[in-house]
C-alpha positions as CSV (number, residue, x, y, z in Angstrom):
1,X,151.5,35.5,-62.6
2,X,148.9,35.3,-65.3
3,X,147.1,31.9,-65.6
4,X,146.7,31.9,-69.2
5,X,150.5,32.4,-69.8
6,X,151.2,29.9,-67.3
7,X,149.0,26.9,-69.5
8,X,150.9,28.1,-72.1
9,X,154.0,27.8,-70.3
10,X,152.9,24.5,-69.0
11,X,151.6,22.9,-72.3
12,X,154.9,23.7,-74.4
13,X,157.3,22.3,-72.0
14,X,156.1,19.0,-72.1
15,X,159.2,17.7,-73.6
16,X,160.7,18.5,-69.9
17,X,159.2,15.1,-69.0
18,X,161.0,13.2,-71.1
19,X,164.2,14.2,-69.8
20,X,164.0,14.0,-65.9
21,X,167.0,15.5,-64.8
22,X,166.4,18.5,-66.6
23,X,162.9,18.5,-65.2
24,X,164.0,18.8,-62.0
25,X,166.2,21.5,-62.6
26,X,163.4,23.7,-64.2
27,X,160.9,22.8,-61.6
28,X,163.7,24.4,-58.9
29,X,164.4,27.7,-61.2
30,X,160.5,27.7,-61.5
31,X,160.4,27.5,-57.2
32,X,163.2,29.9,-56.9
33,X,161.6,32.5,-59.4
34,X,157.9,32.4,-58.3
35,X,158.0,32.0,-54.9
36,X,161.6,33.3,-53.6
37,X,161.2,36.0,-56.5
38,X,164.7,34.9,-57.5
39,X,166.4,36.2,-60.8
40,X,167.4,32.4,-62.3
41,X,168.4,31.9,-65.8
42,X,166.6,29.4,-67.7
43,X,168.5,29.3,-71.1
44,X,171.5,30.3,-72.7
45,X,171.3,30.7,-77.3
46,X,174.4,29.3,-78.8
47,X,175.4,31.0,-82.4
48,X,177.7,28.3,-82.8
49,X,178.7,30.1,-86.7
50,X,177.6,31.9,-89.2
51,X,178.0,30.2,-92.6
52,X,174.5,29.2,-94.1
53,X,173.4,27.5,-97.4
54,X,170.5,29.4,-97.2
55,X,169.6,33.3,-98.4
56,X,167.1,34.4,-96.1
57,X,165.6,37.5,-97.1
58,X,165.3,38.8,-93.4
59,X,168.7,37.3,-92.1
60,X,171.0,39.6,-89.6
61,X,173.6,37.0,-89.0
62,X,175.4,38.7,-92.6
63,X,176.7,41.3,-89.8
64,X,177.9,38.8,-87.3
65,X,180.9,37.3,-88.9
66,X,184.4,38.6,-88.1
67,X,187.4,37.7,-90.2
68,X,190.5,37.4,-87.8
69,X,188.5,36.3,-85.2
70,X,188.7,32.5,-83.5
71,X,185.2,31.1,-82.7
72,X,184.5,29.5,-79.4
73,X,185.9,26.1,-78.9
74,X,184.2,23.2,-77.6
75,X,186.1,23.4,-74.6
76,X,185.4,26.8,-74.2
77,X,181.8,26.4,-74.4
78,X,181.5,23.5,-72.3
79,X,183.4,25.7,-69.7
80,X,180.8,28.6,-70.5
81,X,178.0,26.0,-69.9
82,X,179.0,24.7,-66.3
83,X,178.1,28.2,-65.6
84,X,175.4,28.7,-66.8
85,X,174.3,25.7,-64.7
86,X,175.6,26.9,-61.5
87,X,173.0,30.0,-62.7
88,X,170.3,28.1,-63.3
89,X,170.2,27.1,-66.8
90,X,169.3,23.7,-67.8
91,X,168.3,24.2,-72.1
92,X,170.8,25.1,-74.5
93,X,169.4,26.4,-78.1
94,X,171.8,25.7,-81.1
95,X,171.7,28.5,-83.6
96,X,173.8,29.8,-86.5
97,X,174.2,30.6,-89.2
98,X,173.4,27.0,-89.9
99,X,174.5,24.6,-86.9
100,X,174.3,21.7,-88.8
101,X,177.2,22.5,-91.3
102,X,179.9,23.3,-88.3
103,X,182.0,20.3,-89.4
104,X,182.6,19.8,-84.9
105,X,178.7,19.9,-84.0
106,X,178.9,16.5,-82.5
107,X,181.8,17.8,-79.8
108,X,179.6,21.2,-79.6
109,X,176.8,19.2,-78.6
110,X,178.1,16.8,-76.1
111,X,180.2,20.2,-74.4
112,X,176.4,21.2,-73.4
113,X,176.0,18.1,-71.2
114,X,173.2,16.7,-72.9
115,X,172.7,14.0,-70.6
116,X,171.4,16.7,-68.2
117,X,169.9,18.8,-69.6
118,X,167.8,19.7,-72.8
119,X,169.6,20.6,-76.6
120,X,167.3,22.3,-78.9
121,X,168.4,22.5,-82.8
122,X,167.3,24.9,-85.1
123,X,168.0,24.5,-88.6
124,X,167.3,25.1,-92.2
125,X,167.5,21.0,-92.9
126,X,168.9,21.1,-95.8
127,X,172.0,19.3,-95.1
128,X,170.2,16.6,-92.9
129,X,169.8,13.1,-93.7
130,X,167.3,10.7,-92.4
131,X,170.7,9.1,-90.7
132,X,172.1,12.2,-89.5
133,X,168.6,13.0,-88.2
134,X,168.7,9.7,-85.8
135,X,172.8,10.7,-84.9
136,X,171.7,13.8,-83.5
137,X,169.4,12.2,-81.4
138,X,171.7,9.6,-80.0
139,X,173.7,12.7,-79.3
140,X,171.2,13.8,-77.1
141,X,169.5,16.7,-79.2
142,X,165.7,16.7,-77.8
143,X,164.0,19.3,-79.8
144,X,164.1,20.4,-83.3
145,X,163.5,24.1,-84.5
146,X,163.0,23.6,-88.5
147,X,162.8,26.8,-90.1
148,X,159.9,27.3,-92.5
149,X,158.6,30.8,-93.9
150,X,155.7,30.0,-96.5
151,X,152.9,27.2,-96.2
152,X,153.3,27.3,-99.9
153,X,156.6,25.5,-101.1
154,X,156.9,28.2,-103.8
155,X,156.9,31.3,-101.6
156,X,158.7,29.1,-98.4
157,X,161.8,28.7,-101.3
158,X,161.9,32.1,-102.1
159,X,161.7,33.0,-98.7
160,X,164.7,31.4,-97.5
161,X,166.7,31.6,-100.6
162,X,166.7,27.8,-101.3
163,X,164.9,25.7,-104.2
164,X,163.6,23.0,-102.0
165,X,163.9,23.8,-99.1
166,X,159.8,23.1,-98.3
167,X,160.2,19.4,-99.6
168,X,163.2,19.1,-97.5
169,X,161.4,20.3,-94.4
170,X,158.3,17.9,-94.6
171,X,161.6,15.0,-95.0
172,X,163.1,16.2,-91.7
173,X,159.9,16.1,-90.0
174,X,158.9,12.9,-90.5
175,X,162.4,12.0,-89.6
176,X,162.1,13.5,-85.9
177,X,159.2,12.1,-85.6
178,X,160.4,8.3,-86.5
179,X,163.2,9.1,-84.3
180,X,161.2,10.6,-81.3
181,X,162.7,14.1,-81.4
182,X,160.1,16.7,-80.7
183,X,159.9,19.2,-83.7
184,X,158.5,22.9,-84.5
185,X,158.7,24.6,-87.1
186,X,160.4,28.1,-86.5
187,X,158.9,31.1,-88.4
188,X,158.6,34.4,-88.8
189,X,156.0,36.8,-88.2
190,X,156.0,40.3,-89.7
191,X,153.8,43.4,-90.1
192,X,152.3,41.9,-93.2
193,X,152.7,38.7,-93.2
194,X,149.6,37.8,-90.9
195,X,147.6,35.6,-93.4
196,X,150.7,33.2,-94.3
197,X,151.8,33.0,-90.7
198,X,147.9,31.8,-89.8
199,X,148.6,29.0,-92.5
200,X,152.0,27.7,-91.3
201,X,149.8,27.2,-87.9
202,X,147.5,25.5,-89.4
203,X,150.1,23.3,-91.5
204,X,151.4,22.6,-88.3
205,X,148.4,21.5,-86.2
206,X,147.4,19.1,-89.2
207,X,151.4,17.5,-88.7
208,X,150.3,17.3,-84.9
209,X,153.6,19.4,-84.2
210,X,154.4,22.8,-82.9
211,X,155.5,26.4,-84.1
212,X,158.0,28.6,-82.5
213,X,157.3,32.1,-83.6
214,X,160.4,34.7,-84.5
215,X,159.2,38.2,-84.6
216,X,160.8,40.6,-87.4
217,X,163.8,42.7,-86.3
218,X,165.1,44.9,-89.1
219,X,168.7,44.5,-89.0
220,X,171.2,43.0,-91.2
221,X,169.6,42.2,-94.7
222,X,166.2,44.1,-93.4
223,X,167.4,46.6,-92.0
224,X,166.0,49.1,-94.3
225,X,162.7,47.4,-94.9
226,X,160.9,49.6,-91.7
227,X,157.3,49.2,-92.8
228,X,157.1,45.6,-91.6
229,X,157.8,46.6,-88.0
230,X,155.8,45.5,-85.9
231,X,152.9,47.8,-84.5
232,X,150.3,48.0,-81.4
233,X,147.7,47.0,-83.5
234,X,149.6,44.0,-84.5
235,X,151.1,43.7,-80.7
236,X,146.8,43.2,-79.7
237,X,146.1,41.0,-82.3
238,X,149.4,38.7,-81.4
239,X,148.1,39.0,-77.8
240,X,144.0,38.7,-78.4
241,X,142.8,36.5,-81.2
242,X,146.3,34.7,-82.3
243,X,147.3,33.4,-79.2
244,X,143.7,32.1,-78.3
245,X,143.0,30.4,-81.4
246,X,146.6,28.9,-81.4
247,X,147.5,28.1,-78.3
248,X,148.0,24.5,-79.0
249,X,150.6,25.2,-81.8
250,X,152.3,28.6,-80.9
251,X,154.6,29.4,-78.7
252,X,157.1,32.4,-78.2
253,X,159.6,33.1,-76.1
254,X,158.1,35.9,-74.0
255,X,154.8,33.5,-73.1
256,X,156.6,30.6,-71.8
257,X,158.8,32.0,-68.7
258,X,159.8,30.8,-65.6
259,X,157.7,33.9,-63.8
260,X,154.2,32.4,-65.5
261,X,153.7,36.1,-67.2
262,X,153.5,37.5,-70.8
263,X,156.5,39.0,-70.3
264,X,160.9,39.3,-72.6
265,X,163.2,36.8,-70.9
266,X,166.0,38.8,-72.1
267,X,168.8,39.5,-69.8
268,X,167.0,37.5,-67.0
269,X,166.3,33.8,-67.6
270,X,167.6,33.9,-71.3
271,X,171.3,35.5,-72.8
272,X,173.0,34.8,-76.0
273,X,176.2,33.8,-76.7
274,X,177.7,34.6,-80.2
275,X,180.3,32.7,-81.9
276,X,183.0,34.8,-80.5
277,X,181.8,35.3,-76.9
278,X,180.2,38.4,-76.5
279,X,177.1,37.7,-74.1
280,X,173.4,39.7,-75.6
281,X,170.3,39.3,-73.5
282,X,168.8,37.5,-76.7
283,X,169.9,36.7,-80.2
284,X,167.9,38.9,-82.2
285,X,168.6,41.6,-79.6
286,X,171.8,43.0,-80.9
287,X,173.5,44.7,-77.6
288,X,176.4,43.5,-76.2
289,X,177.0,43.3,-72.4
290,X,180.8,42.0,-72.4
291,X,183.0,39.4,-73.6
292,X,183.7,35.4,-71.9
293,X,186.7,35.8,-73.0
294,X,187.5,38.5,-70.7
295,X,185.0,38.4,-67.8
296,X,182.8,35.6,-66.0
297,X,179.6,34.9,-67.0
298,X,178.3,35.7,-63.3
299,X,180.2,39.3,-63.9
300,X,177.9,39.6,-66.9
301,X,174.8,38.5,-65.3
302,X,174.4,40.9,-62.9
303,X,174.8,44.0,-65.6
304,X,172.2,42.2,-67.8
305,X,170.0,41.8,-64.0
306,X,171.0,45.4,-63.6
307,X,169.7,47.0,-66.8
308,X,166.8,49.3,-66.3
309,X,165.1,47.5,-69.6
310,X,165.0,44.2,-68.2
311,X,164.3,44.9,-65.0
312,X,161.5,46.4,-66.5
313,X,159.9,42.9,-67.5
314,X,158.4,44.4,-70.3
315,X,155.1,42.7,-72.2
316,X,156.5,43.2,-75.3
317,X,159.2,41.8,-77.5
318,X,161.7,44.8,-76.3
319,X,163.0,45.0,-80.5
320,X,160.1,43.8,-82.3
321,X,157.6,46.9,-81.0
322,X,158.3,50.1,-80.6
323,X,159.8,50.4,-77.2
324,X,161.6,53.1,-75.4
325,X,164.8,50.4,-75.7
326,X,164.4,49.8,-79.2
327,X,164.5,53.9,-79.7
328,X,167.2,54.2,-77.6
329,X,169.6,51.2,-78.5
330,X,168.5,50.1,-81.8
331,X,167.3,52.7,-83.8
332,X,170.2,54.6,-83.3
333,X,172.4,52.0,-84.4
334,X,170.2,50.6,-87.2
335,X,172.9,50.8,-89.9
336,X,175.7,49.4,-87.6
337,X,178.0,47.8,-89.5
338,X,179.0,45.2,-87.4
339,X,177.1,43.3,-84.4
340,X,176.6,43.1,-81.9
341,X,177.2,46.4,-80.7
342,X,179.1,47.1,-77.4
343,X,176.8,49.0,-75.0
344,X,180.2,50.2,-73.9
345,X,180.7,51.9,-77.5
346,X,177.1,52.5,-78.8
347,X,176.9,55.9,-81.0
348,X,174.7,57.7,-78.8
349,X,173.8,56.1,-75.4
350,X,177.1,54.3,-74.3
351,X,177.5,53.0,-70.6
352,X,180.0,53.3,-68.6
353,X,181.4,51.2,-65.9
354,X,182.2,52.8,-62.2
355,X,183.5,51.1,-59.5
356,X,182.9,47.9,-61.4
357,X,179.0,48.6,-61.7
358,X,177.9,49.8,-65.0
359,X,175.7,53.2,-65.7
360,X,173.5,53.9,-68.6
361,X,173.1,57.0,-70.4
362,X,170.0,59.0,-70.2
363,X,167.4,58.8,-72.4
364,X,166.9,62.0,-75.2
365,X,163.5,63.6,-75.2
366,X,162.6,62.2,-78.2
367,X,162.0,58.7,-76.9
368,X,159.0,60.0,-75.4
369,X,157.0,60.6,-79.0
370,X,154.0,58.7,-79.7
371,X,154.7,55.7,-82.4
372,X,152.9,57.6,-85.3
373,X,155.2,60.6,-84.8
374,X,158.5,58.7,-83.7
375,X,158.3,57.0,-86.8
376,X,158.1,60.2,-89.1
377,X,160.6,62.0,-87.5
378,X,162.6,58.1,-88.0
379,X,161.8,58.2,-91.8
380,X,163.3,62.0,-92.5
381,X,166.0,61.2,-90.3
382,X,167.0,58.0,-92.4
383,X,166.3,59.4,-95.8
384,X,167.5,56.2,-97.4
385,X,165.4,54.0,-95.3
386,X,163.0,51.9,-98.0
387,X,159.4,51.2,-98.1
388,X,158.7,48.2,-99.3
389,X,158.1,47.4,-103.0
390,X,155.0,45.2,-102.0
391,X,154.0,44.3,-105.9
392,X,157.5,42.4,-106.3
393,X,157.3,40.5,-103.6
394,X,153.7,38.9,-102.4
395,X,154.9,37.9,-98.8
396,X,155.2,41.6,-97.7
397,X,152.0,42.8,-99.1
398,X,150.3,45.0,-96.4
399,X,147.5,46.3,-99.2
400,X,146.3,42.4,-99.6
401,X,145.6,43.0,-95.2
402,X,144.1,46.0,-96.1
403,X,141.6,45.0,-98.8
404,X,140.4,41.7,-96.9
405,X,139.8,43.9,-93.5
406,X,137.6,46.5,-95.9
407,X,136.1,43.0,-97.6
């Protein structure tokens, strides 16, 4: 337990008081985690679709989407969510796509059992209406994520693809608030991208709201776009000065756990569903660990328990740095052409299943390379791997860091 994480834990889950019977489920996973050293799950991501009226420039749902395939019902996912409960879980998190433009979000929403536990929504806003806004709520949705990439409205638009989209943000904003819906903005943080992330925070603290930080994976339509992975340097920074100056505004989702520790949730107290239900220890983490459809969730759980990686309770984001799983699992599937890919199936390090209990492959030697030289030998390996363009495009511009560091 580190005390510092657990404040931080503390201070953005004050919502949880608003919503008592939800409260007392996390105050028993909390119990059952730090002081039985119990494995408890906490929350369970929804991709509930992936059609979007946005363009996000970073986006990997493009790779999600499967003609022929049926999408999860309501039923099914309120059958899915009983057991999750039975596991522990008391928050659902609503992700897409764009959740908000699944014409059967209202029977989505009440299959989570809103009354007992808590619904966060994370949306672009653009199809929300002040009166939509106040629906949701009587639906029981407790927490809005709204999506913003840019302080500026000018860079936030091109950002995310959509002329307005800044405007439309501030709207929904006040909107939560009127209605009494908590509400963060949801952003991402890259490589370069320090100085714009800094002033999102500090929009936010003058809104007297939160920010739930997304850290850069490159998949889907970054998937070639390497320089703005994340590095050590950035990993201190994100750790030492960020998080102390910020505290009050940012969260992610590896410093508010159930274990009080800096440390990735995934595969332990947080899994992912997608749209078709294949279960990933986290949305942005692009491994599949079976199918609903065809095995329980409790079935599932224990692999993801299992899994050397997250038994591991890593202090990093395990995709976002350069980890031994990222190497091992990602990388070598960076140009997949569909997600999420089945651990059962991966290219190069598939498990395999004996006596019911899955076993991973061993590691090759060159996981154990230091990051400078890991990530040459990645860059002649993938030939057609791009470096950024960073005069077209003044989000991603590493050489404005670089100047005001020398400055």
């Amino acid at each position: 337990m580190e005390l510092r994480a657990l404040r931080h834990t503390l201070h953005h889950s004050r919502f949880l008081f608003k919503h008592p019977r939800a409260l007392a489920k996390a105050m028993i996973g909390l119990f059952r985690t730090m002081v039985l050293k119990q494995t408890r799950l906490r929350v369970i991501e929804w991709v509930i679709n992936y059609e979007c009226d946005s363009h996000c420039v970073f986006c990997y749902a493009t790779k999600y989407n499967e003609d022929g395939k049926k999408p999860l019902s309501p039923a099914e996912i309120e059958k899915i969510w009983l057991d999750a409960e039975k596991e522990g879980a008391f928050l659902s998190i609503i992700l897409g796509g764009e959740p908000t433009i699944r014409p059967d979000l209202d029977e989505v929403i009440k299959a989570m059992h809103p009354e007992r536990n808590i619904i966060v929504l994370v949306t672009n806003s653009l199809s929300l209406t002040r009166d939509r806004v106040f629906e949701l709520k009587k639906l029981g949705v407790a927490v809005f994520h709204c999506s913003l990439d840019g302080a500026d409205p000018e860079l936030n638009d091109k950002n995310r693809g959509a002329p307005g989209h800044f405007n439309q943000v501030m709207k929904v904003v006040q909107w939560c608030k009127e209605a009494g819906i908590d509400v963060y903005f949801s952003s991402m943080l890259s490589h370069s991208n320090r100085k714009e992330f800094i002033k999102i925070l500090e929009l936010a603290r003058s809104l007297d709201i939160g920010v739930s930080g997304a850290l850069v994976v490159t998949q889907g339509r970054y998937e070639e776009t390497w320089d703005e992975r994340l590095t050590e340097e950035d990993r201190n920074w994100i750790f030492g000065d960020l998080l102390k100056e910020y505290s009050d505004v940012l969260r992610f989702d590896w410093n508010t756990n159930l274990t009080g520790a800096y440390e990735c949730p995934a595969g332990r107290e947080k899994v992912s569903v997608s749209l078709y239900g294949e279960i990933m220890s986290c949305v942005a983490n692009h491994l599949g660990f079976g199918s609903l459809r065809d095995e329980s969730l409790s079935t599932i759980l224990r692999r993801t328990n299992e899994f050397t990686h997250f038994q591991d309770k890593n202090p990093k984001c395990l995709i976002s740095f350069d980890t031994e799983y990222r190497r091992k699992y990602m990388d070598a599937a960076y140009d997949a052409e569909s997600l999420p890919i089945d651990i059962f199936k991966h290219p190069s390090s598939p498990a395999k299943l004996v006596d019911g209990k899955m076993v991973e492959a061993s590691s090759p030697p060159e996981l154990a390379l230091d990051e400078e030289s890991y990530y040459k030998k990645s860059l002649e390996e993938h030939e057609d791997a791009k470096v950024i363009d960073y005069a077209s495009n003044s989000r991603y511009s590493r050489k404005e860091i670089e100047r005001e560091k020398v400055g």
